[in-house]
C-alpha positions as CSV (number, residue, x, y, z in Angstrom):
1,X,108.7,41.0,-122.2
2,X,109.9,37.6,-121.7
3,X,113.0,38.6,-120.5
4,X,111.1,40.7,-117.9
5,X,108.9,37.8,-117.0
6,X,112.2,35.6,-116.7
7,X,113.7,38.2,-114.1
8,X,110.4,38.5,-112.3
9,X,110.5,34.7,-111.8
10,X,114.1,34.2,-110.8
11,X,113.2,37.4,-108.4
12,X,110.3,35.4,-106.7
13,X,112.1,32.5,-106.9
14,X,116.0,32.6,-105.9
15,X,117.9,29.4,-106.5
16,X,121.3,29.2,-104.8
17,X,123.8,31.5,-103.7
18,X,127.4,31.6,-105.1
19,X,129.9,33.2,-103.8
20,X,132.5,33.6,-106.7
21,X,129.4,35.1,-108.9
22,X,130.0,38.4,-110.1
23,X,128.0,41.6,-108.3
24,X,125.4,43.0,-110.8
25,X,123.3,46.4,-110.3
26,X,119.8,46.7,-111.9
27,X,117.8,50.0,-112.0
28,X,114.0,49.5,-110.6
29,X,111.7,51.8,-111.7
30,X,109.8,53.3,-108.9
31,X,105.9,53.5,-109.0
32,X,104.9,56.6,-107.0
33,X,101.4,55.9,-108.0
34,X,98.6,56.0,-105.3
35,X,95.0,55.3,-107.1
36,X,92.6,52.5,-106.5
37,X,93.8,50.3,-109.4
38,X,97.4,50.4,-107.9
39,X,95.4,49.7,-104.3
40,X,93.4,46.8,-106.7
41,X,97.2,45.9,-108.0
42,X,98.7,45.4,-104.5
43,X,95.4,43.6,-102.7
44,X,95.1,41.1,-105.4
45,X,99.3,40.0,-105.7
46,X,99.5,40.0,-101.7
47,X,96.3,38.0,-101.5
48,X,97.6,35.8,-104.5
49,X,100.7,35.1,-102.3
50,X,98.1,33.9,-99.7
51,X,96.2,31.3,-101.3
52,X,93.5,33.9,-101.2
53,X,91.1,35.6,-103.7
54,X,91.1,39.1,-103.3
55,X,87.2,40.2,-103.7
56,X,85.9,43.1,-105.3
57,X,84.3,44.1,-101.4
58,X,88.0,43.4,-100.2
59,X,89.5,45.6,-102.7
60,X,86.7,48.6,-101.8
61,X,87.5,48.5,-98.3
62,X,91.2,48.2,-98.6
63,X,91.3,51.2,-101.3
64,X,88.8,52.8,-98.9
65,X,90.0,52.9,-95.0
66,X,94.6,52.6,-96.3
67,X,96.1,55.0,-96.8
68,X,98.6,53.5,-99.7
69,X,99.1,50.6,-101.4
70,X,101.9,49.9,-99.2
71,X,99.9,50.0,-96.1
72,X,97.5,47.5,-98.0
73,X,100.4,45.3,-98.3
74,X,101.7,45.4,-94.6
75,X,98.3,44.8,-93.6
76,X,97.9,41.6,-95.3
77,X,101.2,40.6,-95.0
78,X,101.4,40.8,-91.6
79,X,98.2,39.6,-90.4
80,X,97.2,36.8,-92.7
81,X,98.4,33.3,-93.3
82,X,99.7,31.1,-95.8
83,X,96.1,29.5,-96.6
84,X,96.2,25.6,-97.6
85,X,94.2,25.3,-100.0
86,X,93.1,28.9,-102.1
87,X,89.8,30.9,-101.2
88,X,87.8,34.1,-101.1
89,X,89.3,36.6,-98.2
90,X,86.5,37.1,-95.7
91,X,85.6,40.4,-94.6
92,X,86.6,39.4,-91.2
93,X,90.3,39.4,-92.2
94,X,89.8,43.0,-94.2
95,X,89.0,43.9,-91.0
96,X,91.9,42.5,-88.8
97,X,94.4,43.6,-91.8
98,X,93.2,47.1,-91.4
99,X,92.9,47.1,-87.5
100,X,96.4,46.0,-87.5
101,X,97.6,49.4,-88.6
102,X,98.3,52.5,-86.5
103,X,95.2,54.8,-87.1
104,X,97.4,57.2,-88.8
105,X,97.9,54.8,-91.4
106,X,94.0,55.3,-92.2
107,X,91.9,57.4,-94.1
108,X,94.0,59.8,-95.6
109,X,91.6,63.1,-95.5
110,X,90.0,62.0,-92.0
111,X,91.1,63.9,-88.8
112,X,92.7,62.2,-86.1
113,X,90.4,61.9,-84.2
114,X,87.9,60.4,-86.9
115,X,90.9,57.5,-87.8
116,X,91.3,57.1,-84.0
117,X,87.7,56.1,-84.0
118,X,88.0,53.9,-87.1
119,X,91.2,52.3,-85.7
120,X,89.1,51.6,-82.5
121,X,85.9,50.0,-83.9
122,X,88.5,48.0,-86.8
123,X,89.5,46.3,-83.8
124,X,86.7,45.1,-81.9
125,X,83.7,42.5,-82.9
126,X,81.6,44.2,-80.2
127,X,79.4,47.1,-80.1
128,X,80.8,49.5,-78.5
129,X,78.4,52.7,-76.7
130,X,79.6,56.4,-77.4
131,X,81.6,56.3,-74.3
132,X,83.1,52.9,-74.6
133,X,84.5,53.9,-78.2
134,X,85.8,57.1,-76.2
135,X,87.4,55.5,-74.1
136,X,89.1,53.2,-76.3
137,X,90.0,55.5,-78.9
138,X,91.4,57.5,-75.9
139,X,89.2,60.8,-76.8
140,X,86.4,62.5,-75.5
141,X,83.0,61.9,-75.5
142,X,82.2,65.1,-77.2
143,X,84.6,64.0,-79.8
144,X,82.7,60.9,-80.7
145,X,79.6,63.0,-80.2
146,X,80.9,65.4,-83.3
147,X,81.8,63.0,-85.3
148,X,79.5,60.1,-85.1
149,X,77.6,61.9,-87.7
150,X,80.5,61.1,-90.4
151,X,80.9,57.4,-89.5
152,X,77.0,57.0,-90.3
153,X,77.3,59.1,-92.8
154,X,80.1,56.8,-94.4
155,X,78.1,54.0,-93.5
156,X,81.1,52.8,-91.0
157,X,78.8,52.5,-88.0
158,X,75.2,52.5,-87.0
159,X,73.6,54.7,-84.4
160,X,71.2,52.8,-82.5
């Protein structure tokens, strides 16, 4: 265990490079594991590495709309900053994390269309109408029309 936490430390941590030291090979197990708790795992470390506090809502939605753990990572990774000083991660930033990957990166049992929809509304702050979102999402009318019923259903969007 401590020689594992040693490792993990000089991992995160490099010091210099030499170039007379010798070449060493490690075996790294591979986690093929994609449940909530790895998606929990994975939100909280890349959050962690972002000054922020992964919330119990943030983990939800994350475990809810990624596909994997990886795609949680990317997400935050690439959209969010090195915060100054550590906080709570807003919702706003679940949001832009998730709308920052392609729709088929989404909802692994949806359609499509359906993730085309979710990728669409993930990326606006605006209310869209039934053929605004079509046109956005680059489908039909009568696609939005079919499935509008799921997204309330989900509680995703609200029909007014």
């Amino acid at each position: 265990d401590h020689v594992a936490g040693v490792i993990e430390d000089r991992l995160s941590n490099p010091g210099e490079i030499h170039e007379d030291a010798p070449e060493i090979a490690l075996k790294v197990p591979v986690v093929v594991e994609h449940g909530p708790s790895t998606v929990a795992r994975v939100t909280r470390a890349m959050c962690r590495a972002k000054d922020l506090d992964a919330t119990r809502d943030a983990i939800r939605l994350f475990s809810g709309f990624a596909r994997t753990p990886y795609d949680v990572a990317h997400a935050i990774g690439r959209v969010l900053s090195q915060e100054a000083t550590p906080r709570e991660i807003r919702s706003s930033e679940v949001r832009l994390s998730l709308a920052s990957l392609p729709s088929k990166r989404l909802l692994e049992d949806a359609t499509p269309t359906v993730r085309a929809m979710i990728s669409t509304l993930l990326a606006t702050n605006l209310s869209l109408s039934k053929t605004e979102l079509a046109e956005k999402a680059g489908i039909s009318t009568q696609s939005v029309r079919n499935h509008l019923p799921t997204l309330v259903a989900m509680g995703v969007v609200d029909e007014t």
